[in-house]
C-alpha positions, 0 to 999 in steps of 0.5 A: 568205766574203769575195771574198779569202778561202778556196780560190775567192778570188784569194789564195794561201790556200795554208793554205786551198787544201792539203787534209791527208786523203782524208777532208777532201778527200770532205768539201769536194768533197761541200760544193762539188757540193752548191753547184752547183760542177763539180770537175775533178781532175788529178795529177801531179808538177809538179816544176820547173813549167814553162809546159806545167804552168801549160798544162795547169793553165789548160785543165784548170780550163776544164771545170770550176768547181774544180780539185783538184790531186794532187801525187806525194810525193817517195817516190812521184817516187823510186820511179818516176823514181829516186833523183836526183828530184824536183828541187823538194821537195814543201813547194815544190811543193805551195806552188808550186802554190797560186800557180798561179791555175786551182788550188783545191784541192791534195791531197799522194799519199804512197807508201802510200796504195792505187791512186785512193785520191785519185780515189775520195775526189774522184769527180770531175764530170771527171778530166784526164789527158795525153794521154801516160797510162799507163792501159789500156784497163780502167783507163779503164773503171774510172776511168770508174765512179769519174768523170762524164767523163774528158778527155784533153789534150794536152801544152801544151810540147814539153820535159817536166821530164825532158827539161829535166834530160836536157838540163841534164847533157849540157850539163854534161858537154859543157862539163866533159869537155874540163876532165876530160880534162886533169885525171882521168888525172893523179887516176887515177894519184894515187888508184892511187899512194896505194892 
């Protein structure tokens, strides 16, 4: 394999990097621990990636040789954070991704696929989660089952993308509301003169 080609070279690769099924995902997995390779694995929705996601990416790589990445599909986003979300399609995300340097392999999570359908296919040598996970207990008890190690980190930005979002509409509306005072009791009254 030439130094630039493939998932561990420098390049985007990002055709290389984006596995399509659970199925090849268990196969290049398999391959690479077959080599000596730990893989870590780690998830999320890396919707308007900021520098607490490249971070969290950087250290999550720092416990193993490749870094598998499960990105949430926009149906799962929608359905956990509303219909306003995510910001950034998943083509972009998935792409945007391929562009961070710690990550290796990148894996899209659709909506219907069953619970750690991704972490049963990887079995990873170690699952990254943040520290602010919403596992139990007993979920971590069975992850451990399907995982070498588990490893918690901490949060690399004190801003999620959540917040962000929150921040950017109350900003607008503090500068919008004066501009709506002014004019919205005279709409009002044209919208009822019409009815």
């Amino acid at each position: 394999m030439a130094a630039s080609s493939g998932i561990l070279g420098p390049d985007v690769n990002f055709e290389s990097r984006l596995v399509g099924t659970l199925r090849e995902m268990t196969q290049t997995v398999t391959h690479l621990k077959g080599l000596g390779y730990r893989v870590v694995l780690t998830s999320g929705s890396f919707d308007l990636i900021h520098l607490g996601h490249v971070k969290y990416l950087a250290r999550a790589k720092q416990f193993g040789d490749v870094l598998a990445v499960g990105v949430d599909s926009d149906a799962k986003i929608q359905r956990r954070k509303g219909p306003d979300r995510p910001m950034v399609p998943e083509q972009e995300r998935l792409e945007m991704l391929a562009y961070q340097r710690p990550v290796d392999l990148i894996f899209l999570k659709e909506l219907e696929e069953e619970r750690w359908a991704l972490i049963k296919a990887v079995r990873p040598d170690i699952l990254v989660l943040t520290a602010d996970h919403s596992y139990t207990e007993e979920d971590l008890r069975s992850l451990r089952e399907l995982c070498g190690e588990i490893e918690v980190v901490a949060r690399q930005a004190s801003v999620t993308t959540s917040e962000r979002i929150r921040q950017m509409y109350m900003n607008l509306g503090q500068r919008l509301g004066p501009k709506l005072a002014e004019v919205l009791p005279g709409l009002i009254d044209s919208i009822l003169r019409r009815a």
